[in-house]
C-alpha positions as CSV (number, residue, x, y, z in Angstrom):
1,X,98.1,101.5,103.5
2,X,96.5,97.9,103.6
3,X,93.7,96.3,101.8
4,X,91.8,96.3,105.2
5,X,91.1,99.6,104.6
6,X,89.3,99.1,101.3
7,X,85.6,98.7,101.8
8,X,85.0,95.5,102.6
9,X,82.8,95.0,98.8
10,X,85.6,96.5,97.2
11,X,87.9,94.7,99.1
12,X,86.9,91.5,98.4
13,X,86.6,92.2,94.8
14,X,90.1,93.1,95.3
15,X,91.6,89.9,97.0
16,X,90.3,87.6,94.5
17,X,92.4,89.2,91.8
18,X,95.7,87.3,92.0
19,X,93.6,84.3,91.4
20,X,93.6,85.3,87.9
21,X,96.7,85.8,87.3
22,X,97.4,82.8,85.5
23,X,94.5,84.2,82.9
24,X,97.2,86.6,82.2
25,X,99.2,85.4,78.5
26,X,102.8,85.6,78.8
27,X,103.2,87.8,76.1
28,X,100.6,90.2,77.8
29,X,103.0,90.0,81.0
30,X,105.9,91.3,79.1
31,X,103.9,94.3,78.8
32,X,102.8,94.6,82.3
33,X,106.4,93.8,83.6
34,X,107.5,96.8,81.7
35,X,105.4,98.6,83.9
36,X,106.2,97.2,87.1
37,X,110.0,98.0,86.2
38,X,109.9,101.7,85.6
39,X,108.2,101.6,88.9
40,X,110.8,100.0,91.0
41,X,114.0,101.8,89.0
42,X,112.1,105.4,90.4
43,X,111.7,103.6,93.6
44,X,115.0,103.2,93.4
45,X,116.4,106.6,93.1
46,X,113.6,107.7,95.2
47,X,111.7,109.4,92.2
48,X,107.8,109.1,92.2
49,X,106.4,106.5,90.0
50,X,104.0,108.5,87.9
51,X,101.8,106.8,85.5
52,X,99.6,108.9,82.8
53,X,97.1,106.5,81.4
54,X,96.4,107.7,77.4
55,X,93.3,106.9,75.5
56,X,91.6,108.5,72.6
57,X,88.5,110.0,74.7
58,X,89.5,109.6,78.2
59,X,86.3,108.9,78.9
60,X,86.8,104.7,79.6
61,X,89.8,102.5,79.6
62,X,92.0,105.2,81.1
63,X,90.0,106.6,83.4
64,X,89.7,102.6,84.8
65,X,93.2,102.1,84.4
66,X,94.2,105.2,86.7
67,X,91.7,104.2,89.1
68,X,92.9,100.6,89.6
69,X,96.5,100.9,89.3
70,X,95.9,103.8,92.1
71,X,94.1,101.0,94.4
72,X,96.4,98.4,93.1
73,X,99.1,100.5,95.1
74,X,97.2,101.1,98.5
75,X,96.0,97.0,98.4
76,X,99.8,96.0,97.9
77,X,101.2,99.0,100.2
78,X,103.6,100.3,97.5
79,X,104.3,103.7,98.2
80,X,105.1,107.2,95.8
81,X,103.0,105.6,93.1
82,X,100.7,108.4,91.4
83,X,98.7,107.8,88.6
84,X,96.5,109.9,86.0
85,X,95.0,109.7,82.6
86,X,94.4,111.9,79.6
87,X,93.1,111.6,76.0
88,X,93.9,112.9,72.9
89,X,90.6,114.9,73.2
90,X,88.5,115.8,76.0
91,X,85.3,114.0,76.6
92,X,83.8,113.2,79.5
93,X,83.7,110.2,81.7
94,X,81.6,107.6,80.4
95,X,78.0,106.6,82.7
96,X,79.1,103.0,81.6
97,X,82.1,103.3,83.2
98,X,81.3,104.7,85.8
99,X,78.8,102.1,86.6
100,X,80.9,99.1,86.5
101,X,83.6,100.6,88.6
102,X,80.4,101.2,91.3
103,X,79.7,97.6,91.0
104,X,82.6,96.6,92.3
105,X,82.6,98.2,95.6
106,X,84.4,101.3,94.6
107,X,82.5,104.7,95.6
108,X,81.8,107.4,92.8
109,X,80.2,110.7,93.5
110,X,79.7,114.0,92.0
111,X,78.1,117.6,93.0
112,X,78.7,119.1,89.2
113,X,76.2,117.9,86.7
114,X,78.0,119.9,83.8
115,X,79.0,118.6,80.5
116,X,82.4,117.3,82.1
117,X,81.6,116.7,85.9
118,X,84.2,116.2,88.6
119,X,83.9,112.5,89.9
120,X,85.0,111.6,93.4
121,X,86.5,108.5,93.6
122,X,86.1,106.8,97.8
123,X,87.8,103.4,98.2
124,X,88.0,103.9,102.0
125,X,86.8,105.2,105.0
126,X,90.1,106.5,105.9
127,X,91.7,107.1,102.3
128,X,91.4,110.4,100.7
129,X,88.8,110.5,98.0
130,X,90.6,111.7,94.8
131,X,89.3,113.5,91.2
132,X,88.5,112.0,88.0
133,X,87.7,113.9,84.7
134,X,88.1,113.8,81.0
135,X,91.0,116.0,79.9
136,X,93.8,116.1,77.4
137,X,97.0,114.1,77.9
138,X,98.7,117.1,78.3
139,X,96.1,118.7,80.6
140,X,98.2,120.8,83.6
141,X,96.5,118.2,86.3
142,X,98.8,115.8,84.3
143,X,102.7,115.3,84.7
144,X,104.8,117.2,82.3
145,X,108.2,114.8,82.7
146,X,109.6,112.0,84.8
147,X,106.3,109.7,83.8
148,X,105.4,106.6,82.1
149,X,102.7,106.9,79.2
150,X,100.9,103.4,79.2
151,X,98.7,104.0,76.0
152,X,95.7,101.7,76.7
153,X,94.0,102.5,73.1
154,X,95.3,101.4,69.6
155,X,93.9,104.3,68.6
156,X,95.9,107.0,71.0
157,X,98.8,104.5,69.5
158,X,99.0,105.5,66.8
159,X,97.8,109.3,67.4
160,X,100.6,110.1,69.7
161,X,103.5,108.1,68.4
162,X,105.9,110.5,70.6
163,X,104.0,111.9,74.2
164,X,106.6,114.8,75.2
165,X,108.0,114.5,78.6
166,X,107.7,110.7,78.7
167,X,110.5,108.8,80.1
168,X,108.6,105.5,79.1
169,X,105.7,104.7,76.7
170,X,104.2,101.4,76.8
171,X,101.6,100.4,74.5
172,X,99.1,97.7,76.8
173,X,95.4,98.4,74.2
174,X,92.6,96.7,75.7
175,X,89.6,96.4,73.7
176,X,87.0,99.2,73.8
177,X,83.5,98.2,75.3
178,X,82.1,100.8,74.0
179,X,80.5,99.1,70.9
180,X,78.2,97.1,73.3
181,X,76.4,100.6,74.9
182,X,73.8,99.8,72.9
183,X,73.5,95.9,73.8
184,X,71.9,93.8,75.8
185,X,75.5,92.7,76.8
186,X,76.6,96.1,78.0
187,X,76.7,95.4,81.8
188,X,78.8,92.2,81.5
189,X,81.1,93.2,78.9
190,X,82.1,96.6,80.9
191,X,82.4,94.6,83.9
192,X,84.7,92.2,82.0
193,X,87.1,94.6,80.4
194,X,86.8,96.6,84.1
195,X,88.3,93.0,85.5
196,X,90.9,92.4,83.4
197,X,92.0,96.3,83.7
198,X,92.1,95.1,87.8
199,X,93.8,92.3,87.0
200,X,96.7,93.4,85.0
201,X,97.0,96.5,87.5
202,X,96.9,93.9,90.2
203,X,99.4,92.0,88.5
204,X,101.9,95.0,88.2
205,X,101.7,96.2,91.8
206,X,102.4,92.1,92.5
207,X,105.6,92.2,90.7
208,X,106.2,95.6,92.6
209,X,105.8,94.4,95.8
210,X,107.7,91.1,95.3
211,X,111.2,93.3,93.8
């Protein structure tokens, strides 16, 4: 695939990521690079790079880590990467969220209005729309072996000390922008922490692409 493809909001959004790189601290990097290793060694022996993004709730970090590390691997045309995300509970997907991953050009849609909807995720005319809802880590939608676990919550952290099936577990917390649902500060601060999830992702499937 190739970024042309995107939607052109989404990918211009997406182009002005490696800009910000350098926003990225070094030690922070170390973490990413992690990452972008255990994807190239299953490149390497032709495995599938699955990634299961874990949060307490997966209801916000996760869900916005699965979604750009997924269009972090179209934009940089890096191929049998597969990504998902659980919680330690089940939820549902946060409006918030939701909302700032719409404001970047990304397409959301949804014909269930239950407790736990089914969200469509478009990033393309031509790219197949794929599935996001809250679940357990160890829902069956998720992989059960030959994964990464990328905890994205101090919480899960802690919680889940051992994730069974894992061939790698990476702790990369980002701070929960949840406290500010209630604040005037709401939009900007889930668009922030939406940004820097992008970025990081961005910067991964850089490293990736360059191996």
């Amino acid at each position: 695939m190739k970024k042309v493809e995107l939607f052109p909001k989404l990918s211009t959004y997406c182009d002005k990521l490696s800009e910000e790189f350098i926003q990225i601290p070094e030690e922070r990097k170390a973490e990413l690079k992690d990452i972008a290793n255990f994807i190239v060694e299953q490149r390497k022996e032709h495995k599938p790079a699955n990634l299961l993004f874990v949060c307490t709730s997966n209801s916000r970090r996760s869900h916005m880590a699965q979604v750009w590390s997924q269009i972090a691997s179209y934009y940089y045309s890096i191929d049998s990467v597969f990504t998902f995300s659980g919680g330690t509970e089940q939820t549902r997907v946060n409006i918030n969220a939701i909302d700032a991953l719409n404001r970047t050009g990304i397409e959301i849609y949804s014909n269930n209005q239950g407790d736990n909807p089914l969200r469509y995720i478009r990033i393309g005319i031509k790219i197949n729309p794929w599935v996001i809802f809250s679940k357990k880590y160890t829902d069956a939608t998720n992989p059960k072996n030959n994964f990464a676990a990328v905890m994205v919550c101090s919480e899960a952290d802690k919680a889940c000390p051992f994730v069974e099936g894992a061939e790698s577990r990476i702790g990369l917390p980002y701070q929960d922008p949840k406290e500010f649902d209630n604040s005037p500060l709401k939009e900007a601060k889930y668009d922030e922490r939406c940004r820097q999830i992008a970025r990081e992702m961005f910067f991964i499937m850089d490293l990736v692409s360059k191996k």
